[in-house]
C-alpha positions as CSV (number, residue, x, y, z in Angstrom):
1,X,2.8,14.9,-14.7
2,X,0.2,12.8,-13.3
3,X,0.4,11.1,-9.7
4,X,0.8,7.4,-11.0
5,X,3.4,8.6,-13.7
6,X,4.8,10.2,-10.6
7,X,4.9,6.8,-8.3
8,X,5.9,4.8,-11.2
9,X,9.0,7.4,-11.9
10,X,9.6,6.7,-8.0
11,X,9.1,3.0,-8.1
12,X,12.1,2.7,-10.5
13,X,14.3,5.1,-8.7
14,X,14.3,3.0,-6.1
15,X,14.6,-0.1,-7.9
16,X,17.6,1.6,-9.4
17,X,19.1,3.1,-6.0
18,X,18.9,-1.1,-4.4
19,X,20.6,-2.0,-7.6
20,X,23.4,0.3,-7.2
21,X,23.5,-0.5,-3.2
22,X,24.0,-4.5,-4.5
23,X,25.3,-5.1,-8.2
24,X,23.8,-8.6,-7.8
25,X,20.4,-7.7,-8.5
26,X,18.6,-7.9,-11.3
27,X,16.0,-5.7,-12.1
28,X,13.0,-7.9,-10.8
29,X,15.3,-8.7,-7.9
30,X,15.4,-5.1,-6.8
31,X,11.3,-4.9,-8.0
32,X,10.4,-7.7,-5.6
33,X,12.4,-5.7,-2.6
34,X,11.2,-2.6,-3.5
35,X,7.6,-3.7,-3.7
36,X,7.7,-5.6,-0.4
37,X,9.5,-2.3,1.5
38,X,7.1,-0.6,-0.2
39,X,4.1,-2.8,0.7
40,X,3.0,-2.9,-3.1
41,X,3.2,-6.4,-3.1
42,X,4.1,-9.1,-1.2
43,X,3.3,-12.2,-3.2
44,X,4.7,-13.5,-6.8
45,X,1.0,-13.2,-8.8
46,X,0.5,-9.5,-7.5
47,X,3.7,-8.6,-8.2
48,X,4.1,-10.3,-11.7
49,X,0.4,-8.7,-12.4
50,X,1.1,-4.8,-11.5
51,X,4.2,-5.2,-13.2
52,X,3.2,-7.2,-16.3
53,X,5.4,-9.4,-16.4
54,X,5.2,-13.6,-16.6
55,X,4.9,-15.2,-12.7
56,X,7.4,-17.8,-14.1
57,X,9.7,-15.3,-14.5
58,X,9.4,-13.9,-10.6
59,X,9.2,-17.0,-9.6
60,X,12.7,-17.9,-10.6
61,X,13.9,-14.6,-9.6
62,X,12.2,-14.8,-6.0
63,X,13.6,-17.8,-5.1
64,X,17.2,-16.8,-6.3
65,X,16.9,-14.4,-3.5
66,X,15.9,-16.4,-1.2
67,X,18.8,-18.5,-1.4
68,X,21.2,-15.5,-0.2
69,X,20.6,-15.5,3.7
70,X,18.9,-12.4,4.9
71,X,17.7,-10.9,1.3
72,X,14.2,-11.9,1.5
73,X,11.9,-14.6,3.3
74,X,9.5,-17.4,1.4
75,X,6.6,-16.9,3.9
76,X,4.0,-19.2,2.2
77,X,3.9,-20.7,-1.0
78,X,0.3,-22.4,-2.2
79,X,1.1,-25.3,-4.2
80,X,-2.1,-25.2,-6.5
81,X,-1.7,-21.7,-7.6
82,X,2.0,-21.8,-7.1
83,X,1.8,-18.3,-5.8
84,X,4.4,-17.3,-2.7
85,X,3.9,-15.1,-0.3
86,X,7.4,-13.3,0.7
87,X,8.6,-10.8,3.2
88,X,11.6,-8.8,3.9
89,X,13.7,-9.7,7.0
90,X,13.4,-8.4,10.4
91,X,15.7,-5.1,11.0
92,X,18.2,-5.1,13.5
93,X,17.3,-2.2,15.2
94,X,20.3,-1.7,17.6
């Protein structure tokens, strides 16, 4: 087995551990988390590209999770390419 077939095999592991963790997400849901914890991506057009998928489409998924409180964080979002920039919250660390 070859070391991308290797991260992609690990990629959706983890995509399908955060799904179990929280039935709400979606596949790209989890994808978006994943790829941000992972530091694979952290904006919609990278992520939509290294996943080959449409931007429209993680787009609408990116800001469904930013409307639940504490998912994920809209850092930036540049109007003329309509690319946004997102981040995991802060970790309590207590």
């Amino acid at each position: 087995m070859s070391e991308a077939t290797s991260e992609v095999d690990r990629f959706l592991a983890l995509v399908a551990a955060a799904q179990g963790r929280d039935i709400r997400l979606t596949s790209i849901q989890a994808g978006l988390l994943v790829a941000a914890e992972l530091g694979i991506a952290h904006d919609s057009r990278a992520f939509a590209r290294l996943l080959g998928i449409a931007h429209s489409l993680v787009l609408r998924e990116l800001n469904v999770l930013a409307e639940r409180e504490g998912v994920l964080q809209i850092v930036k979002r540049d109007t003329r390419t309509m690319r946004v920039h997102y981040a995991l919250p802060p970790r309590d660390e207590t």
